[in-house]
Residue, then its C-alpha position, 0 to 999 in steps of 0.5 A: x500500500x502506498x501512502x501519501x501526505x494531506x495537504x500541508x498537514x502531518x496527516x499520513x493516509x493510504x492512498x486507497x481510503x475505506x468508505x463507509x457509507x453502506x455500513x447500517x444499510x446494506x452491511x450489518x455489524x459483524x459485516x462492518x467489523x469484517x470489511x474493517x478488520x480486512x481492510x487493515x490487514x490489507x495496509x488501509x488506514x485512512x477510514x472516511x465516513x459522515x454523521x448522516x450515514x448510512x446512505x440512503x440517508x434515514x432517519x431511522x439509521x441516521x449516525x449508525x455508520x458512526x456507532x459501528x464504528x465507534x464500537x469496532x474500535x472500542x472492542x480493539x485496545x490500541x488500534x486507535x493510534x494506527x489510524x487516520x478517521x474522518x468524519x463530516x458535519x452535514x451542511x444545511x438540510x436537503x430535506x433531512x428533517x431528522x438533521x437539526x430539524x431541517x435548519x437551512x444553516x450551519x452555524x458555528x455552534x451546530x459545527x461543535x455540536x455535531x462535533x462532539x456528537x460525532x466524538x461520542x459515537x466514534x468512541x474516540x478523543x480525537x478526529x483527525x480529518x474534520x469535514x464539512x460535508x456540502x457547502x452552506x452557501x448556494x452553489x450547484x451540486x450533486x448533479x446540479x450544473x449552474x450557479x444562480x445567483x437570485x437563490x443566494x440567501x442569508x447564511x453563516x459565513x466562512x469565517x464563522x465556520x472556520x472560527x468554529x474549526x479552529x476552536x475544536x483544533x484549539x480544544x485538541x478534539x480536531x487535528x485537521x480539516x477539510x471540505x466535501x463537494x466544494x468549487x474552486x472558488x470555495x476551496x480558495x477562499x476558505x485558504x484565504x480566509x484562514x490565511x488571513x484570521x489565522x484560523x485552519x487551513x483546509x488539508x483535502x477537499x472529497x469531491x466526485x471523481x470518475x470517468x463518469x463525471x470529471x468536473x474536477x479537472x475543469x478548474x478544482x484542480x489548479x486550485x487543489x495545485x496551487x494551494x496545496x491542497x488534497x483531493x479524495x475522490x469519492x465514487x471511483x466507479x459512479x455508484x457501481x455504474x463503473x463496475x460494469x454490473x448495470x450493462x445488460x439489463x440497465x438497473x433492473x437486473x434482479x441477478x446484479x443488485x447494486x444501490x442503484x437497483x435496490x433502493x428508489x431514491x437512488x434512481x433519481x441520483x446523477x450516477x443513475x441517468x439514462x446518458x450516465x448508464x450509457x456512458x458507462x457501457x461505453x467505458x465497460x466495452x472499452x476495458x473489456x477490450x483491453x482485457x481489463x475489467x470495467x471495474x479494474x480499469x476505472x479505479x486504476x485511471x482514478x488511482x493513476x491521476x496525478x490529482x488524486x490524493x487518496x481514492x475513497x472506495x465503497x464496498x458491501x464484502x471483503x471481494x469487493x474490497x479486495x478487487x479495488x484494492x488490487x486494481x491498485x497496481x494495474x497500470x493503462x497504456x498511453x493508448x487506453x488512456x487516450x481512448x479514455x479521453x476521446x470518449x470523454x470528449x464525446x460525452x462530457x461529464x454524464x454525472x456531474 
């Protein structure tokens, strides 16, 4: 396993970092603590999960992810030390009324607050990545595509998150932070903001990154350059769009079960557009002409990028995790990465 250093930070992750948003839905607990216990023994040790998992979010499983976790660390004495966790507070709700009743904000004491709920059901003393899981302010995301400006509306600023970050590092209950879905121009001001209030300095900033959606090199990825400032790409293969599990029959092939299949609200995400599934046929034919997998080959071009800091992976077994986690040393030809970019130039970014 390699290993690599978040932004200006002292943080030391795998390049290949455990997601865990299926933990509490489609993996139950002795499930979780065998994905856990597998992925250490195969040199992980940057787990990433949120307080909203698992996904599709619920207000009967909401946090769940975070306790599972919390209590495979509890039963391991002295594990706690060999790990990098993160973990994220939810921006303002998208309709989750069971996430501080909905409130349209996020202020600085909601950020300490979820916090410290999060310390609480991780079990531990110490987050060492704290994100902020969406941006406060109106910008578009998860599958949306233009600003517009006349839906700004009033909210707390960055300065205000950042002087709630910097007092959780300041009480020693957070080493680091970072953001989540974010756009150039909030990666850099946040930079600049702390720069000038001296408050923390963002070390990564998890955004989607895939063959299927690649917005992250329309300009994020000067940004991350420049102010040195990492990316963990999450959704590696679209949902499991990328796997090539949803080429025969489309999302109701009863034999291949995935979230995009299982559960309705996942149907309306962008991974499961119609031009997302047939873009991802067009991938999964090209790998199989190369005699690659279409899972192999996705995660390797995710691996490879020069922007990518750390590859966040979702898996629902130990196969699953070992097939990602062994396309890690599968190298494209120039020519294959070249096919990659004609098709891309086709069809543009499906899911962004």
């Amino acid at each position: 396993m390699e290993f690599t250093t978040l932004g200006r930070s002292d943080l030391r992750v795998s390049r290949i970092c455990l997601g865990t948003m299926t933990f509490g839905e489609q993996v139950d607990e002795a499930g979780t603590q065998a994905i856990l216990d597998h992925a250490l023994a195969r040199g992980v040790n940057f787990i990433d999960t949120a307080e909203m998992y698992p996904v599709p979010a619920r207000a009967e499983t909401f946090a769940d992810t975070e306790r599972l976790i919390g209590r495979w660390l509890a039963a391991r004495p002295g594990l706690r030390e060999r790990l990098v966790i993160a973990t994220k507070v939810s921006g303002p709700s998208r309709g989750y009324q069971w996430i501080r009743d909905g409130a349209q904000d996020l202020r600085a004491a909601d950020i300490v607050a979820a916090c410290e709920d999060s310390l609480r059901r991780l079990q531990t003393e110490t987050i060492d990545l704290y994100q902020i899981h969406w941006p406060v302010r109106h910008v578009p995301m998860f599958g949306g595509v233009y600003f517009e400006p006349d839906k700004e509306r009033p909210v707390s600023a960055i300065g205000e998150q950042l002087e709630a970050l910097q007092r959780l590092v300041a009480a020693g209950k957070v080493r680091h932070v970072g953001l989540s879905n974010e756009t150039p121009y909030g990666v850099c001001e946040f930079v600049h903001q702390a720069e000038r209030q001296g408050g923390p300095r963002i070390v990564s900033v998890q955004n989607a990154y895939s063959l299927l959606n690649r917005v992250v090199d329309n300009g994020l990825d000067e940004a991350l350059h420049r102010h040195q400032v990492s990316l963990l790409a999450y959704s590696p293969l679209a949902f499991g769009a990328l796997s090539g599990k949803y080429d025969a029959l489309g999302l109701d092939d009863p034999a291949v079960p995935g979230r995009l299949a299982l559960f309705p609200s996942m149907r309306k995400q962008r991974w499961a557009r119609p031009e997302s599934l047939a873009a991802a046929q067009r991938y999964s034919a090209l790998a199989r002409a190369h005699g690659l997998t279409p899972t192999r080959m996705a995660l390797a071009w995710c691996y490879q990028r020069w922007v990518t800091a750390a590859t966040i992976i979702g898996v629902t077994s130990r196969a699953q995790l070992d097939e990602n986690i062994d396309a890690w040393d599968t190298v494209l030809a120039p020519e294959l990465l070249a096919e990659i970019d004609k098709i891309r130039w086709e069809i543009r970014d499906p899911a962004q």
